[in-house]
C-alpha positions in Angstrom: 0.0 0.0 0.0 1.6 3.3 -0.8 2.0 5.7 2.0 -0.2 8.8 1.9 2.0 12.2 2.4 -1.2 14.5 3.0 -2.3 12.5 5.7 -2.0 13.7 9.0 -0.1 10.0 9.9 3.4 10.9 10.5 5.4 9.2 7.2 7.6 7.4 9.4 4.8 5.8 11.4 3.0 4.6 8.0 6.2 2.9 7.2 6.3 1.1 10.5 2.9 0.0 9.9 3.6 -1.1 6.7 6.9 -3.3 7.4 5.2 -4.2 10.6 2.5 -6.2 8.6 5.4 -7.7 6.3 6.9 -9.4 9.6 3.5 -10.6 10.9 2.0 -12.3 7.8 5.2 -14.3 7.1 6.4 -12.4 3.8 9.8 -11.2 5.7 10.2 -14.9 7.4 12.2 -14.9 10.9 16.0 -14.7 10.3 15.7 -13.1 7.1 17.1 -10.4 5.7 15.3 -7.3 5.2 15.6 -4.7 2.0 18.5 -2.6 1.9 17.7 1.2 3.6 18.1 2.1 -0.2 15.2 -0.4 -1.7 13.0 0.8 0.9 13.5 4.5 0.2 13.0 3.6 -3.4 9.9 1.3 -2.8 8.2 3.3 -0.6 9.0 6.9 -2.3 10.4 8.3 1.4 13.5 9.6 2.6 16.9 7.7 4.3 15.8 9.3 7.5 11.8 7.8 7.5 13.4 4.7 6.7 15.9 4.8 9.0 13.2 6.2 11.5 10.9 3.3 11.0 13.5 0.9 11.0 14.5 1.8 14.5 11.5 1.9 16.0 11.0 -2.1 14.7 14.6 -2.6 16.6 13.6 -1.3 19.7 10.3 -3.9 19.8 12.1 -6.3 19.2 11.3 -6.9 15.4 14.1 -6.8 13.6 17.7 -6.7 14.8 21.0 -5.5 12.9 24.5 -7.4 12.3 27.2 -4.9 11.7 28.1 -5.2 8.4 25.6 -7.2 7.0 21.8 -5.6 7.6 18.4 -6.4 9.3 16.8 -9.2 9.8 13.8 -10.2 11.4 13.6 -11.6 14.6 12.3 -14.9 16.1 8.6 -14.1 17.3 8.7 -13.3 21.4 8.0 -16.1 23.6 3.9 -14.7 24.9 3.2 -15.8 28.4 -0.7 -16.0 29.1 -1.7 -14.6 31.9 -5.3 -16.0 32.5 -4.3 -18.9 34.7 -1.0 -19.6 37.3 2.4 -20.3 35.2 5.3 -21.9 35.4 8.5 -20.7 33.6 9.5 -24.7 32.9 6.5 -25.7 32.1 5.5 -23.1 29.9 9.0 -23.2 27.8 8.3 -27.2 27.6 4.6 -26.6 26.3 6.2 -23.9 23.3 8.7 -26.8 22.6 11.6 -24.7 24.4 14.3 -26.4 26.6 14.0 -24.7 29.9 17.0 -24.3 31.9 18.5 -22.5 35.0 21.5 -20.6 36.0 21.7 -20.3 39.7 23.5 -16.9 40.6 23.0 -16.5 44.4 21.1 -18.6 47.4 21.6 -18.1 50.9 19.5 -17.1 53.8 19.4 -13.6 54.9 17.8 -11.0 56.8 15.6 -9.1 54.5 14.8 -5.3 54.4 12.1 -3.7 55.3 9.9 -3.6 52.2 10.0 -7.4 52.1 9.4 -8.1 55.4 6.3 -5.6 55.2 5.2 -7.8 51.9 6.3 -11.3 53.8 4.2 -10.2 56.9 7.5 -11.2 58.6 8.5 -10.8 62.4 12.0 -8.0 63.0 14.7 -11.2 63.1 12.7 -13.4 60.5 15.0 -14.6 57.6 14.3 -15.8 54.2 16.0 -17.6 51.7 17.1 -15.6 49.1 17.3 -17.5 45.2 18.8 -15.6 42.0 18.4 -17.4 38.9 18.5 -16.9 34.9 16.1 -18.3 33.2 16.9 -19.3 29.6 15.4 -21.2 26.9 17.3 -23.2 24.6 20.3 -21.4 26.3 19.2 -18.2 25.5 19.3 -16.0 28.6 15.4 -14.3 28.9 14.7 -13.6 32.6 16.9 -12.9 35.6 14.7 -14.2 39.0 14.6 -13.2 42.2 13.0 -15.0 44.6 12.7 -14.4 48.6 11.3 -17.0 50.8 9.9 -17.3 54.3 12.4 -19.8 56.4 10.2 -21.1 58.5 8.1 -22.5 56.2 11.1 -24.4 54.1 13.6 -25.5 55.8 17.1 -26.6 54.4 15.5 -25.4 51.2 19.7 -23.9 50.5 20.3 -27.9 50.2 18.1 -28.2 47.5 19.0 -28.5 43.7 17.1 -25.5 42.3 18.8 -25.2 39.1 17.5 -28.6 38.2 14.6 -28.8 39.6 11.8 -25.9 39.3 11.5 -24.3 42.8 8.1 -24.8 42.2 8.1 -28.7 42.0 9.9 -28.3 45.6 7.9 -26.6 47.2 4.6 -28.2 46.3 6.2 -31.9 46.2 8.7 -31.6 49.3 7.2 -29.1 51.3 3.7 -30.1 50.9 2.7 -26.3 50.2 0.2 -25.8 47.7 -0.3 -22.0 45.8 -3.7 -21.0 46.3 -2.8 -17.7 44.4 -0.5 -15.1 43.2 -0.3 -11.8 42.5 1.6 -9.6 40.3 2.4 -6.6 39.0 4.2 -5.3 35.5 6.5 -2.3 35.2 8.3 -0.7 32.7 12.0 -0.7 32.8 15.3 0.3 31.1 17.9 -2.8 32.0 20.9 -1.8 34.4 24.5 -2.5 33.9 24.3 -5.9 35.8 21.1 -7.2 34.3 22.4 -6.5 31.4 25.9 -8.5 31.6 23.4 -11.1 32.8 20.8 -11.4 30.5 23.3 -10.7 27.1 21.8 -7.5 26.1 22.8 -3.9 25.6 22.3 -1.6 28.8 19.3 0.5 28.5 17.4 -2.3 26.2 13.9 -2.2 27.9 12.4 -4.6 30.2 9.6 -5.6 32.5 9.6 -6.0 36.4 7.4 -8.6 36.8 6.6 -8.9 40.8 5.1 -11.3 42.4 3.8 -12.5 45.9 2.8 -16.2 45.8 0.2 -17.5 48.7 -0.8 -20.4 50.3 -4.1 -20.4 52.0 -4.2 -16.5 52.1 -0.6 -16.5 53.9 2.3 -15.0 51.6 5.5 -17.2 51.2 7.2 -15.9 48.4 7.8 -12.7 46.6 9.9 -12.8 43.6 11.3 -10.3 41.0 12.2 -11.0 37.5 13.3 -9.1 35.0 12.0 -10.0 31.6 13.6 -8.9 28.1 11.2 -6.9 26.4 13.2 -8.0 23.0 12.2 -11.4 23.6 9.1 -12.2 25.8 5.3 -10.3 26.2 2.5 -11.2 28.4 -1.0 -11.3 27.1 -4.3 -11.4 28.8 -8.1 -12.1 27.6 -10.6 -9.8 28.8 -14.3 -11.2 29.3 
């Protein structure tokens, strides 16, 4: 569809649009190269600068990406995590036909600060084990986790294998705890210098802090935060 200079539709936006529906109905394939910056002012009838405008913005969702020296290409879909029902980061990557795996980067029992003690509903010398993870699938790094758990309710849980085996499958198969609920909330971020050694992307690529407090029988025993890749993951919801 040519793009329409007298409309009030920035030109650079109508681009995006336009090679926006090339990537979703298959005609650019993932892993493909793009046209040059050059066919796509000549194919479109529009500057270097709308192209290179519209190009970027692609980039920055995640789209497309660039190889120095040899153009864009389109990027493998994002991995879409439904949120109408409890999930499991394993599980889920098995379901999609992903290997799941875990780095463990930190667990030890501590004395947590305020904030989580306030969320915990924890006592002033109350400690929790603290677990820091990445997440990958098919060895691609995609969340870095946090998770903060009540002591008392698992003990010797620092013994346990959690970069084998999902936490979750502990604590409902050793512990005996089942998760009634969960709640969680979704925020906008720009990814620090050591999330972004961790997670293999540029710092300042944008994120999401997912956080969450996980219950059992109304009483809280975890709250976790992961940061999630915005390059390579979204979250979707059905509304009824």
């Amino acid at each position: 569809m040519p793009l329409d200079e007298k409309s009030f539709v920035p030109l650079y936006y109508q681009l995006t649009e336009e090679l926006r529906e090339n990537i979703e109905n298959g005609e650019w394939p993932p892993n493909s190269l793009i046209p040059s910056e050059t066919e796509l002012c000549e194919k479109y009838k529009v500057s270097r600068g709308t192209v290179r405008q519209a190009l970027s913005q692609l980039v920055q969702e995640g789209l497309l990406y660039r190889k120095q020296g040899k153009g864009t290409f389109v990027a493998e879909p994002k991995i879409t995590q439904q949120l109408n029902r409890f999930y499991s980061f394993a599980q889920d990557m098995r379901e999609k036909g992903l290997r799941p795996s875990s780095l463990l980067l930190q667990k030890e029992k501590i004395l947590p600060d305020s904030y989580i003690k306030n969320i915990l509903g924890l006592k002033e010398e109350e400690m929790v084990y603290k677990i820091m993870r990445l997440r990958l699938a098919d060895e691609e790094p995609l969340i870095l986790e946090t998770s903060y758990l009540v002591e008392e309710l698992f003990p010797d849980l620092d013994k346990e294998d959690v970069e084998k085996v999902p936490l979750y499958d502990i604590i409902l198969k050793k512990y005996r705890i089942k998760i009634t609920r969960a709640k969680e909330t979704f925020e906008p971020i720009l990814i620090d210098e050591f999330e972004a050694k961790k997670l293999k992307i540029p710092v300042g690529s944008p994120a999401l802090l997912v956080k969450r407090i996980t219950y059992t029988a109304g009483i809280p025993f975890e709250f976790r935060k992961s940061v999630v890749r915005g390059d390579k993951c979204s979250y979707s919801v059905e509304l009824i």
